[in-house]
VOBAPA-741612 format. One record per atom (N, C-alpha, C, O): x, y, z. Coordinates in steps of 0.05 Angstrom, whole numbers, padded with zeros to 5 digits, always signed. Layout:
% VOBAPA-741612
XYZ/...
% end
This chain:
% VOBAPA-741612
-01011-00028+00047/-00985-00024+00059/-00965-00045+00049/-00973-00068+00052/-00942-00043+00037/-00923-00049+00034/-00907-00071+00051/-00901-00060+00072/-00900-00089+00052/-00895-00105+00074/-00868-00108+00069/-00861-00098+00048/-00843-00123+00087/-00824-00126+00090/-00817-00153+00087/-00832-00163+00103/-00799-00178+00075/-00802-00203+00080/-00784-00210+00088/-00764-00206+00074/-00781-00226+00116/-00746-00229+00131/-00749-00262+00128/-00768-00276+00120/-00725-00269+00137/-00724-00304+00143/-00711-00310+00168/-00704-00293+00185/-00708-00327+00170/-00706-00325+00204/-00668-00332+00197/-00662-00350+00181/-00644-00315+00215/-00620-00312+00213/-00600-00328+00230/-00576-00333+00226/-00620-00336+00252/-00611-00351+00268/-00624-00349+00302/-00639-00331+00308/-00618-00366+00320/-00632-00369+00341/-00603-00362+00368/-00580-00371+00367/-00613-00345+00386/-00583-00337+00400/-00588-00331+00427/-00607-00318+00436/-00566-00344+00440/-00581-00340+00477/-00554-00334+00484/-00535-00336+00469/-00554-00325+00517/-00525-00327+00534/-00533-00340+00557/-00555-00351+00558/-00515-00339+00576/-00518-00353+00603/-00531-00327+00621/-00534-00336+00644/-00540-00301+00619/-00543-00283+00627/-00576-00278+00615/-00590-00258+00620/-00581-00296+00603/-00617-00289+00587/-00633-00297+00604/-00652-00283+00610/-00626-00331+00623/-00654-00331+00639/-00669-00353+00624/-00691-00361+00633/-00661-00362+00608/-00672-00380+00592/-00687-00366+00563/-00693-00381+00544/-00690-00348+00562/-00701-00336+00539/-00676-00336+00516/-00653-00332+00522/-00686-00339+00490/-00670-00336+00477/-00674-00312+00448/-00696-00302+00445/-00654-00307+00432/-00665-00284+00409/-00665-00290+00387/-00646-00297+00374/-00697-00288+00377/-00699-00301+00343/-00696-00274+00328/-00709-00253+00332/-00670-00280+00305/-00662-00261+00293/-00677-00263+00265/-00677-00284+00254/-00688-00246+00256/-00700-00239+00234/-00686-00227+00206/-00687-00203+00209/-00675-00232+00183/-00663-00211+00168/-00677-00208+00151/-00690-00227+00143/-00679-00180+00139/-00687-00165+00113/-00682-00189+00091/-00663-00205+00093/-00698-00188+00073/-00688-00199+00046/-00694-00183+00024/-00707-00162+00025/-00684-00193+00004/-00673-00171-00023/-00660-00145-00018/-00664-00121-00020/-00645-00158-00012/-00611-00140-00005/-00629-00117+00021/-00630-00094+00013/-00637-00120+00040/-00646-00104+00059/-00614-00114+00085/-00598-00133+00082/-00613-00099+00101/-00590-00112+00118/-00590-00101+00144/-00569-00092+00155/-00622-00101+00158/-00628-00088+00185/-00636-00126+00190/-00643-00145+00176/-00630-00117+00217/-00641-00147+00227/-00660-00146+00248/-00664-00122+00254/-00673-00161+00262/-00693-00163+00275/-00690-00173+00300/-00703-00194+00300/-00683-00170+00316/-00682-00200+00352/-00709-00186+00355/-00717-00163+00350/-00725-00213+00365/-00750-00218+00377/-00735-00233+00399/-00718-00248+00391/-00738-00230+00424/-00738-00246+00448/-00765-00269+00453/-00789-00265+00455/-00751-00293+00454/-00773-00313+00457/-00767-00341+00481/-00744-00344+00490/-00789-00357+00489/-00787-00362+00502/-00762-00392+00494/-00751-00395+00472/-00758-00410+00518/-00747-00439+00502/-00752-00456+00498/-00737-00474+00493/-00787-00458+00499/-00801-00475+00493/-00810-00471+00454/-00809-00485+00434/-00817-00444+00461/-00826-00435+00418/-00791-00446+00406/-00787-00464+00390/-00772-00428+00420/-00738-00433+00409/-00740-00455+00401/-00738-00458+00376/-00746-00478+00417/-00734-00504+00415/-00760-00523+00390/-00755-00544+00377/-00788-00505+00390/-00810-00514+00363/-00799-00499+00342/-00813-00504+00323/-00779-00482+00336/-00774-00469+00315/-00744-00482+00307/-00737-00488+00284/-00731-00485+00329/-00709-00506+00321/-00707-00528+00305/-00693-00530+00285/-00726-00549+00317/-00733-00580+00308/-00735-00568+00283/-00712-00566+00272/-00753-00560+00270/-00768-00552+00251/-00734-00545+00222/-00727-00555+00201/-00724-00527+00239/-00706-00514+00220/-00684-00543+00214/-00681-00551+00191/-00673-00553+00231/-00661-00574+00234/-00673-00599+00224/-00658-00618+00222/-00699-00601+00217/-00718-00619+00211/-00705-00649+00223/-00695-00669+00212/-00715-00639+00256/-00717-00666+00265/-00742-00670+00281/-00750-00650+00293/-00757-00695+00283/-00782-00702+00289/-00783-00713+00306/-00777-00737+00308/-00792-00692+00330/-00806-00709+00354/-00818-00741+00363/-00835-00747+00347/-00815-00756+00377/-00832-00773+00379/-00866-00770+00372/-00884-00780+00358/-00862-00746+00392/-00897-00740+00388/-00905-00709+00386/-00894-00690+00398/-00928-00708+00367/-00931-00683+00358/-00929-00658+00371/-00949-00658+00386/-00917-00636+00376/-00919-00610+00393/-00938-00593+00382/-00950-00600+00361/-00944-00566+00397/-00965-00553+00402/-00969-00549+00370/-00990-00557+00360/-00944-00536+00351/-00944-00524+00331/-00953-00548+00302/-00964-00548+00280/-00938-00565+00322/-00950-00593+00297/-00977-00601+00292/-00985-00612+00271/-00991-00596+00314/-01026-00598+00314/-01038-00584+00308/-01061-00588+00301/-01024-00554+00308/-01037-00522+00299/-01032-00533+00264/-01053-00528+00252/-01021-00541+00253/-01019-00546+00230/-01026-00565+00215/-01031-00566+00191/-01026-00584+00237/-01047-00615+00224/-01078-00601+00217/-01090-00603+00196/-01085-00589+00236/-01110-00578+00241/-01120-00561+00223/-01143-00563+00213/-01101-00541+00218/-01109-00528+00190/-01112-00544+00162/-01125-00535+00144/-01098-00566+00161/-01101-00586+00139/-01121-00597+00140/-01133-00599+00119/-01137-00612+00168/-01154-00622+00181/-01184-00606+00166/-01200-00620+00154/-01188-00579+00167/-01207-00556+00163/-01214-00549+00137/-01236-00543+00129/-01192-00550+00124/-01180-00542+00095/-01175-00522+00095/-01183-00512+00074/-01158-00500+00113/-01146-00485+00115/-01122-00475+00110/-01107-00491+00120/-01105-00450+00095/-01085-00456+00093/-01079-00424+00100/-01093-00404+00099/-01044-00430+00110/-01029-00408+00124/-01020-00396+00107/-00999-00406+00101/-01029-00365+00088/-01005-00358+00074/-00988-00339+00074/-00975-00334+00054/-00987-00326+00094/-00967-00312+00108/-00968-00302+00139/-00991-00301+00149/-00947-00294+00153/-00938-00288+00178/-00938-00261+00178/-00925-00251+00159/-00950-00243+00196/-00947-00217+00185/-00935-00206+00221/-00949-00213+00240/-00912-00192+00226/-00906-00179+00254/-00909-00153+00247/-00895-00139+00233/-00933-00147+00261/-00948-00114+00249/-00946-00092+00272/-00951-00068+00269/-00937-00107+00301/-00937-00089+00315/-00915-00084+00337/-00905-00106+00345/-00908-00068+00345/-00892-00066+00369/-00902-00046+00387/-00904-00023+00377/-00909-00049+00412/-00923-00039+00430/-00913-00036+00456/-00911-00059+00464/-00905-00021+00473/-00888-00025+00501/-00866-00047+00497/-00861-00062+00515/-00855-00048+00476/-00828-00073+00476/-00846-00089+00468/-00829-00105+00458/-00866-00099+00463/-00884-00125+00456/-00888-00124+00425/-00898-00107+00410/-00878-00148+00419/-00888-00145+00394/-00915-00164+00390/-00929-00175+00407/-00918-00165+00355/-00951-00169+00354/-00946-00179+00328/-00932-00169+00311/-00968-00213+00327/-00966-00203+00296/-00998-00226+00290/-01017-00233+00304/-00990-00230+00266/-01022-00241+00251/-01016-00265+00224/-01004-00262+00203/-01028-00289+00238/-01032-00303+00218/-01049-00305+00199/-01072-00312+00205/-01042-00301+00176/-01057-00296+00150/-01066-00324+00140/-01048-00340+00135/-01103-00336+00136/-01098-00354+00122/-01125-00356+00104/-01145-00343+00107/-01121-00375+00085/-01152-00377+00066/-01167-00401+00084/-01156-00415+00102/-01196-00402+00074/-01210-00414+00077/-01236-00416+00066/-01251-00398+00071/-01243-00434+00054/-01269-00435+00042/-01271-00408+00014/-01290-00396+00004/-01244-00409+00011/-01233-00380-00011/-01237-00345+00009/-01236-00322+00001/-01240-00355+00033/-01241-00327+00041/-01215-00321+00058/-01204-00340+00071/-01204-00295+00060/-01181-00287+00072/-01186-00282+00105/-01203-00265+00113/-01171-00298+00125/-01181-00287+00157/-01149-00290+00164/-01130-00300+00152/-01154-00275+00193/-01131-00274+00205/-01132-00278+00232/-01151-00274+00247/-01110-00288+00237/-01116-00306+00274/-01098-00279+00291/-01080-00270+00277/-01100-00270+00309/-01077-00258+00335/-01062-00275+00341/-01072-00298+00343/-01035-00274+00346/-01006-00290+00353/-00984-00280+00361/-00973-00262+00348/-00973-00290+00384/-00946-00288+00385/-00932-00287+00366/-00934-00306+00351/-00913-00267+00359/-00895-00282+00339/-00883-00306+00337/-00884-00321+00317/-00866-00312+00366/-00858-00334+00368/-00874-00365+00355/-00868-00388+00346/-00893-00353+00360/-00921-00388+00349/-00923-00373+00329/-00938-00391+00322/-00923-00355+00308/-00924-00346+00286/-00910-00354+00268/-00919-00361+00246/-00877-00353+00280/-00854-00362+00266/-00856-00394+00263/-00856-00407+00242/-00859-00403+00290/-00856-00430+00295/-00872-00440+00268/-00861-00450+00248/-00905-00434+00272/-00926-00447+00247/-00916-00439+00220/-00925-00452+00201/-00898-00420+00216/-00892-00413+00182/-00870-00430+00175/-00868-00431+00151/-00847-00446+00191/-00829-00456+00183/-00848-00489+00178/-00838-00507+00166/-00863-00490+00185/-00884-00520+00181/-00894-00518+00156/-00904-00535+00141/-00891-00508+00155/-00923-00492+00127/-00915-00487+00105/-00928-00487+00084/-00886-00481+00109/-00868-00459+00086/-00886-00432+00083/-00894-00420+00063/-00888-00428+00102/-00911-00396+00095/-00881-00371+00091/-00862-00370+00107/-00883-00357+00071/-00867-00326+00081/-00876-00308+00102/-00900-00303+00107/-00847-00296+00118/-00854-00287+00143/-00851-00253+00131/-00834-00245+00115/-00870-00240+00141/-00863-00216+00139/-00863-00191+00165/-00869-00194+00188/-00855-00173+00155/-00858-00152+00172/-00867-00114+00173/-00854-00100+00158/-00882-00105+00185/-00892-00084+00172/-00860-00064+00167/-00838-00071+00175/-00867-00039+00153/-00841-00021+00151/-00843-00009+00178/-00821-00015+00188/-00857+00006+00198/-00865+00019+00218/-00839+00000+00247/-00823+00009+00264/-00850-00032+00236/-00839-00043+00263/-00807-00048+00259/-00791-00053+00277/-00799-00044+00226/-00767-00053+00225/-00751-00025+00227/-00726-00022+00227/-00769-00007+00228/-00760+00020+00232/-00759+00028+00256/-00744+00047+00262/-00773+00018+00272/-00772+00024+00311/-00750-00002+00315/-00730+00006+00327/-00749-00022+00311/-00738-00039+00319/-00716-00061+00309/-00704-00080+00319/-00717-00048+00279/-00684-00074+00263/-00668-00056+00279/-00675-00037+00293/-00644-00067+00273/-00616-00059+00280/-00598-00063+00253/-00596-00085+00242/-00587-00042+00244/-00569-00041+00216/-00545-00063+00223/-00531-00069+00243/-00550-00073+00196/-00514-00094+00203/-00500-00098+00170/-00486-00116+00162/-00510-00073+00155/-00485-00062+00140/-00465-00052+00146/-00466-00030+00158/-00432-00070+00139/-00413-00050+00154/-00414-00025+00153/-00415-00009+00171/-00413-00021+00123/-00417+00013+00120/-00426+00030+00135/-00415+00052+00141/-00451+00020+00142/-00466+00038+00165/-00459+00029+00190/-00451+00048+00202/-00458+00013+00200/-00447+00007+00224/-00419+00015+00221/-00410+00020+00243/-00403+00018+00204/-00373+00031+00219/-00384+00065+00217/-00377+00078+00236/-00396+00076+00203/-00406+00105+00206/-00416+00108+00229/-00406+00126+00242/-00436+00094+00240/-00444+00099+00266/-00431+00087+00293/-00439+00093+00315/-00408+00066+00288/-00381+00066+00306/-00371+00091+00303/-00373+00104+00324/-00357+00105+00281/-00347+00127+00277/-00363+00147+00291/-00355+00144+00314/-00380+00163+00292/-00393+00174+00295/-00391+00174+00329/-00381+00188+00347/-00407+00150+00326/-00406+00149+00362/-00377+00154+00382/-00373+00165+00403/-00358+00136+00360/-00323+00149+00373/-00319+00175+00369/-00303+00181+00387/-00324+00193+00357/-00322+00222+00354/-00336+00236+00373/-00326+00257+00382/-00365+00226+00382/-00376+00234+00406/-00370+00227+00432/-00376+00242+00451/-00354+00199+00437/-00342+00192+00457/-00320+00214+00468/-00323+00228+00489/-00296+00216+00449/-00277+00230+00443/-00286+00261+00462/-00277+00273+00482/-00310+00265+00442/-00315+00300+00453/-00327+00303+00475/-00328+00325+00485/-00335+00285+00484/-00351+00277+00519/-00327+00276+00534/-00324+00294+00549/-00305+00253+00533/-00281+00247+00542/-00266+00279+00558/-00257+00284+00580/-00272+00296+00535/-00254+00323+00540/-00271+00342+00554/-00262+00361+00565/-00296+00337+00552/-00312+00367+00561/-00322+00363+00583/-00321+00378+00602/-00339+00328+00582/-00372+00326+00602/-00366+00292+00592/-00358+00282+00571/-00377+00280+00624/-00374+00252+00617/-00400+00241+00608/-00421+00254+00610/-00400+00217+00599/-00428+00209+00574/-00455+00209+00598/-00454+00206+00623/-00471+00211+00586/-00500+00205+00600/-00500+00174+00599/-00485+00159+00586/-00525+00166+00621/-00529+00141+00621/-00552+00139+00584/-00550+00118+00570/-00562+00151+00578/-00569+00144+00553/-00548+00132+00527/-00547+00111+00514/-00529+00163+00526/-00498+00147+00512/-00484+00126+00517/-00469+00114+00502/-00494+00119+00555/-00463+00098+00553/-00485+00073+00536/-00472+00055+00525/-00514+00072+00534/-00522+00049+00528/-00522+00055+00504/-00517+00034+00492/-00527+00079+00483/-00521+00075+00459/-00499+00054+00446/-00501+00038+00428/-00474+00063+00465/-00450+00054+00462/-00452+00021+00460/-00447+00007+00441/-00465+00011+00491/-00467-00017+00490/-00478-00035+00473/-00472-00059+00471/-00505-00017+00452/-00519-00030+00440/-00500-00026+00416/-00502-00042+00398/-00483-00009+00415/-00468-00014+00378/-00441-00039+00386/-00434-00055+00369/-00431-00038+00410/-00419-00067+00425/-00428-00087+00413/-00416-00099+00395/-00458-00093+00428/-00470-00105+00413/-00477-00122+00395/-00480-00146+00394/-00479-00105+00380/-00486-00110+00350/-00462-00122+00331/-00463-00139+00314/-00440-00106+00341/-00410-00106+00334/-00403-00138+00339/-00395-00153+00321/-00408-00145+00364/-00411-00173+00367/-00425-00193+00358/-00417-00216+00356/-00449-00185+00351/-00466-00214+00342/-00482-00211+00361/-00499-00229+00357/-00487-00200+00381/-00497-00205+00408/-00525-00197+00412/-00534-00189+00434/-00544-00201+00382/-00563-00187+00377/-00595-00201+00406/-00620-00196+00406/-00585-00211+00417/-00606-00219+00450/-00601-00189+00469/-00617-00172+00476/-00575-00190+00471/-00570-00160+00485/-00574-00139+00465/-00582-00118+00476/-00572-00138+00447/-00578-00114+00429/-00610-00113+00435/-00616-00089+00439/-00633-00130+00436/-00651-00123+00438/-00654-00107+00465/-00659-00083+00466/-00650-00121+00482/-00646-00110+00499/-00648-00074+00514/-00660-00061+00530/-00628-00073+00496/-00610-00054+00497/-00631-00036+00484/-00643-00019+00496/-00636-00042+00453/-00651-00024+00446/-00688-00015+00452/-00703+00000+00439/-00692-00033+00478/-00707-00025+00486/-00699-00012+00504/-00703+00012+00500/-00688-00016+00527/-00686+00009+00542/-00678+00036+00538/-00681+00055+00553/-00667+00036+00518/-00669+00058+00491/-00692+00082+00489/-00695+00106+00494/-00704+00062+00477/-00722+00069+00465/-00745+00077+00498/-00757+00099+00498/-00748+00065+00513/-00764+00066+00531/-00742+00107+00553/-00759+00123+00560/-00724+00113+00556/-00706+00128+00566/-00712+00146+00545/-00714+00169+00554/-00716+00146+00520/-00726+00174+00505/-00754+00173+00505/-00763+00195+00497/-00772+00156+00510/-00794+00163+00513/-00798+00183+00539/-00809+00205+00540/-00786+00168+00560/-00784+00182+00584/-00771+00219+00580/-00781+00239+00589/-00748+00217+00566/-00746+00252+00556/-00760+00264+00544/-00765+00288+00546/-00770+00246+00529/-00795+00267+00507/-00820+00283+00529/-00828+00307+00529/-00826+00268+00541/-00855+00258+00563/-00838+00293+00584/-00850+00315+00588/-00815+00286+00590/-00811+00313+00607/-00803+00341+00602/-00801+00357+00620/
% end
């Protein structure tokens, strides 16, 4: 299978998250869907330091996960987010050892966190950026602003929007904004409201 390789776009919260914040993922080699993972602010703040490269007094969880693999003779060589499951995502650390290939279960969040230590590439399967990027080519994003205003428009005059539409609407808001924490959001309950139609 084909894999996907993103870098991490930026880290993004509101006063309305709860303390959680959204690690944004982007496509690379000209790809331009993006990724929010919702994470906690404890991983946020191990993926921060890291990007910012500033050093703790004393080692964190992710700094020992990686001493340790040096420790073993182990090495990390890629991040793989292979799954999305009820809104959950899933992924797998890839590493050698003793020349053989194994893979650990992980959060992404500790996935991400350990690949920015490591310099490992992060990837992503096609299955999960297809249930879950969000486009942020204007092109396509003003087509599907357009689009969605032409459907607004024809709702406006005939039949007022469903609660499915009005959140379509909010999640291209959204996106429109930068506001890719609520966009996840958003496009889960989405996604979870057509499961529920399909099912009836």
């Amino acid at each position: 299978m084909e894999l996907i390789q993103v870098d991490i776009i930026g880290l993004s919260t509101s006063p309305s998250s709860g303390g959680a914040y959204a690690l944004v993922l982007g496509e690379m080699d000209g790809g331009n869907r993006r990724l929010p993972i919702i994470i906690g602010a404890f991983e946020a703040q191990a993926i921060a330091l890291e990007l910012e490269q500033i050093q703790p007094p004393r080692p964190m969880t992710h700094d020992l996960l990686r001493e340790t693999f040096g420790a073993v003779g182990g090495e990390v060589t890629s991040i793989v987010i292979n799954e999305l499951r009820d809104g959950t995502f899933f992924a797998k650390v890839h590493y050698q050892h003793d020349d053989e290939e194994h893979k650990l279960d992980s959060r992404p969040s500790d996935a991400v966190a350990l690949a920015v230590r490591v310099d490992a590439p992060i990837y992503v399967t096609p299955s999960v950026l297809d249930e879950a990027g969000i486009p942020t080519d204007e092109g396509e994003v003003s087509a599907i602003a357009a689009t969605q205003q032409q459907q607004a428009s024809a709702q406006e005059s005939s039949e007022p929007m469903t609660e499915l539409e009005r959140k379509k609407k909010k999640l291209q808001d959204a996106i429109d904004k930068e506001d890719y924490e609520q966009a996840a959001e958003l496009r889960d309950e989405i996604q979870q409201m057509q499961g529920e139609e399909q099912e009836n």
